[in-house]
N, C-alpha and C positions, 0 to 999 in steps of 0.2 A: 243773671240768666236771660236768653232772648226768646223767648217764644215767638216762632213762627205760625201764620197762619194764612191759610194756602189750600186751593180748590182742590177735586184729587185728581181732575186731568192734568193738571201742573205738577204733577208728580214727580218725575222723571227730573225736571228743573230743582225741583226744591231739596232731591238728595240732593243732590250735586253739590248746591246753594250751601246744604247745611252742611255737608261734609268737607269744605270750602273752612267755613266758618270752626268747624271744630278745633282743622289741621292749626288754626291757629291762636289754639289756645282757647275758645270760646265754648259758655256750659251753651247750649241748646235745646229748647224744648222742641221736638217736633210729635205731634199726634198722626202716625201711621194708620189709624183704623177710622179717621173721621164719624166718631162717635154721633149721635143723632138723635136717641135717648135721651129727653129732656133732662132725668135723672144723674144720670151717669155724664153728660157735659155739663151741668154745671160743680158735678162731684171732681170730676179730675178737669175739663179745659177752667173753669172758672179760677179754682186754686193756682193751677200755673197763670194765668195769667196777672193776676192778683200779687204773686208773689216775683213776678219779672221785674227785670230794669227797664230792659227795651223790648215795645212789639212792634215784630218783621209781618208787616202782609203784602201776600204778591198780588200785584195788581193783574187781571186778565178777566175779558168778560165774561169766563166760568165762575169765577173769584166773586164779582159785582153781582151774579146770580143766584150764588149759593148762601141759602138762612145762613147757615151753622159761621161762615166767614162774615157776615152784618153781623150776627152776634156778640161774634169776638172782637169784634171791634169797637161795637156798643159797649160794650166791657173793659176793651183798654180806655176807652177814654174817660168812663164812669171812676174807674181804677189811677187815674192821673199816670199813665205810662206814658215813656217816649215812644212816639210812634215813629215809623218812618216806615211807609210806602217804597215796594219795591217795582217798578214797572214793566213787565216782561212782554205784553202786550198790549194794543193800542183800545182803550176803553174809555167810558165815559166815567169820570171820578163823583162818589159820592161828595154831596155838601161838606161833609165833614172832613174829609180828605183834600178838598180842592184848593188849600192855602197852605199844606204840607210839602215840600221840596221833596220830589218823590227822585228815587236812585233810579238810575236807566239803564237797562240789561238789554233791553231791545233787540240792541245791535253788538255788543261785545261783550261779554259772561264774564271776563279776566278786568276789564276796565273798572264795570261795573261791582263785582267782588270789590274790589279797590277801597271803592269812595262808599261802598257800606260800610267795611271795615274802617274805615275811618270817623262816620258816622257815628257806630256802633261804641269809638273808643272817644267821642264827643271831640275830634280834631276838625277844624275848622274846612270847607271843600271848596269854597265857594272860589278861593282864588285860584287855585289848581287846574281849573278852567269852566269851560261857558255850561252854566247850566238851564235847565227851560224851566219855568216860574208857573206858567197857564197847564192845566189841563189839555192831555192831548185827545185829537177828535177821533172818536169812533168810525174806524173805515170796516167794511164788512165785503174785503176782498181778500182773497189769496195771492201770493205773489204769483204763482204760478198761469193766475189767469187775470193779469197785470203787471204792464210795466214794474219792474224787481225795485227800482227806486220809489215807488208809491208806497211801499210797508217796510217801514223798518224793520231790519233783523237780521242776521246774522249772514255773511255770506256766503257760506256752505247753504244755507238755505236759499240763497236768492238764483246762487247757480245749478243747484238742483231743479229747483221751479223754472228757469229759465230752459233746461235743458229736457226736461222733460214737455214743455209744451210746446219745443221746436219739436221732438219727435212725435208728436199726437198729430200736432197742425202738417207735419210733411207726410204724415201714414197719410191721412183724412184724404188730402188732398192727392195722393199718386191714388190712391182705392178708387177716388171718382175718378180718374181720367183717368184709368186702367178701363173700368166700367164703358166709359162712354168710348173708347176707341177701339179695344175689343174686348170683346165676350171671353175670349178662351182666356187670356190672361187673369179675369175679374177672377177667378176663382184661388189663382195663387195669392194673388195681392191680396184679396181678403184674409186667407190664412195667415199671410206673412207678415200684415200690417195693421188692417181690418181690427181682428183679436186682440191680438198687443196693445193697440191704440185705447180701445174700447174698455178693458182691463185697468187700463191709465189712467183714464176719463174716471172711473170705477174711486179709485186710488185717490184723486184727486177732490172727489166731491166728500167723501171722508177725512180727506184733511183739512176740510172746511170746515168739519163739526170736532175734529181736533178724535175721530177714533180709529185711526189708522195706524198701525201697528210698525217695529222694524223689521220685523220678517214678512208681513205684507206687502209695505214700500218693495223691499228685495225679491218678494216674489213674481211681482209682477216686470219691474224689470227682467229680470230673466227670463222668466217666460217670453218677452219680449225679442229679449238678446236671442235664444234657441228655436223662436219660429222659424226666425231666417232658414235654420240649415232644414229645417223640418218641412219647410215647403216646397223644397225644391223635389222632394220628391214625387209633387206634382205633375212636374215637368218633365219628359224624356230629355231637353234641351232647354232649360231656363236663358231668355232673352237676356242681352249683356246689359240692360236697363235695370230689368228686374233684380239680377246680384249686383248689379252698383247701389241701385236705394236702398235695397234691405240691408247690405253690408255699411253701409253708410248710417244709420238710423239705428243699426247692431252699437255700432262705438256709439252714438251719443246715449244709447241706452246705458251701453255698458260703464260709459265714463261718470253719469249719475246712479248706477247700482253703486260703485266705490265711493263716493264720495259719502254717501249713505252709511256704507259700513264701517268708513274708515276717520267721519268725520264727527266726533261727539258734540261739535254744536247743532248742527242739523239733527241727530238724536235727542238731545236736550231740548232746543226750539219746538220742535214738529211735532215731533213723537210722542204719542196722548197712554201709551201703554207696554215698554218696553219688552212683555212678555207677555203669551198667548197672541191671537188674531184678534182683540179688540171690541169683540161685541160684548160688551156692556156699557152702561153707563158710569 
C-alpha cells in the first residue's frame, strides 16, 4: 500500500496523482478529510502508515507548513518506510528529506507519474535520465509576475501567466495615456480596461496564496473579454484606437480563459480549489 501525504491546497494535484496511481494497479491510501484530532490521527493516519510499503509526500510550501504533514513524516521515518518525496513546488526541504532523490512534477505531471511509478515498483531511474541531487531553492514569485522561465511548471501555466500579464501591463498603461491625453475618453477606458485589469491584478494576488478558484480565474477573464462590448456604449462613436486595444486585449483575454478551461495541467498546478470561490483556508 502507498500512503500519500499531502497539504489540502495541493488537492486538486493529488487526486490526479492518486487516481494516476490507482489506474495502475496500485492500493492507495489517501486521507480526504485531513484529520487534526490528535485522537483520531493517530487512530487511522498512524495505522496506515505503519502498515505501508512506500510513503508519497508532496513536497510544496503548504506541505512544509502544515503539523499534520511533519507528522507523517515523523512517522514514516520512525516506521522505517520507503519514502520518496514528490516535488510539485519549489520549497525549502526539511533536514530529513534533503538527501532523498525527490520525483519532479514541477514541470510535467505525465513525466513525472513515470519515474514515480517506477520508484514505487523499486526499478532503477537514475539512468533514464538527469536527475537534481540538491534541494531546490525557495523562490516566492509567481510566474505571472516574472519572467515564465524563473518558476518551473507546467506550460499551460507559464502561457497563462504570460498572457495575462501582457493584458494587465497593456490595460494599465493605454488607462494612463487615455487619462493624460484626453478627458473624454478616460471614462471608457477605464470601464473597458481600468476594471478588467484591476479584477486580474485581484486574480493574480490570490494565486500567490494558491486560493484562487477555476470559476474565479474564468470569471474574471470574461468579465474582461465582455467589457469591451459593454463600453462602447459609452460612446456615440467609439474612436478607431479605442476598439483596436480593447478588441486586441478581448483575444488575449480570451486565449487565456481557454487555455484555463481546456487545459488540466494549469487546473491541476494553479488551482488551490476546484469548486466554490475559494475563501477558506
Amino acid at each position: 500500500m502507498v500512503f500519500v501525504s499531502y497539504a489540502r491546497r495541493d488537492l486538486p494535484f493529488v487526486r490526479d496523482l492518486c487516481g494516476w496511481l490507482r489506474s495502475k494497479g496500485l492500493d492507495v491510501w489517501l486521507d480526504l478529510t485531513r484529520i487534526e484530532a490528535a485522537q483520531e490521527w493517530s487512530s487511522r493516519i498512524a495505522d496506515a502508515i505503519t502498515t505501508s510499503s512506500h510513503f508519497v509526500v508532496i513536497l510544496s510550501p503548504y506541505a512544509m507548513y502544515s503539523q499534520a504533514v511533519l507528522n507523517e513524516i515523523r512517522l514514516a521515518f520512525q516506521a522505517g518506510r520507503k519514502i520518496i518525496p514528490v516535488l510539485l513546488y519549489e520549497t525549502e526541504l526539511p533536514d530529513c528529506l534533503a538527501a532523498i532523490q525527490w520525483v519532479d512534477f514541477r514541470v510535467s505531471f505525465e513525466r513525472g507519474c513515470e519515474e514515480l511509478l517506477a520508484r514505487l515498483r523499486d526499478v532503477d531511474t537514475k539512468s533514464s535520465r538527469v536527475t537534481v541531487d540538491t534541494p531546490p531553492r525557495q523562490l516566492w514569485v509567481w510566474p505571472g509576475l516574472s519572467p515564465a522561465g524563473l518558476v518551473p511548471s507546467p506550460a499551460a501555466v507559464r502561457g497563462v501567466a504570460l498572457l495575462v500579464t501582457a493584458s494587465v501591463a497593456l490595460k494599465s498603461i493605454w488607462v494612463i495615456v487615455a487619462i493624460m491625453d484626453a478627458a473624454s475618453l478616460a471614462a471608457g477606458y477605464a470601464v473597458a480596461l481600468g476594471v478588467p485589469a484591476l479584477f486580474q491584478f485581484v486574480g493574480t494576488i490570490r494565486a500567490v496564496h494558491r486560493r484562487v478558484t477555476l470559476w474565479e480565474v474564468v470569471s474574471f477573464q470574461l468579465l474582461a473579454i465582455l467589457s469591451a462590448p459593454a463600453s462602447l456604449l459609452i460612446f456615440d462613436a467609439a474612436p478607431w484606437h479605442f476598439l483596436a486595444r480593447t478588441t486586441f486585449t478581448a483575444v488575449i483575454d480570451g486565449v487565456a480563459a481557454a487555455i484555463c478551461l481546456t487545459r488540466r495541467g494549469f487546473r491541476r498546478w494553479m488551482i488551490a480549489y476546484p469548486f466554490g470561490w475559494g475563501f477558506k483556508d
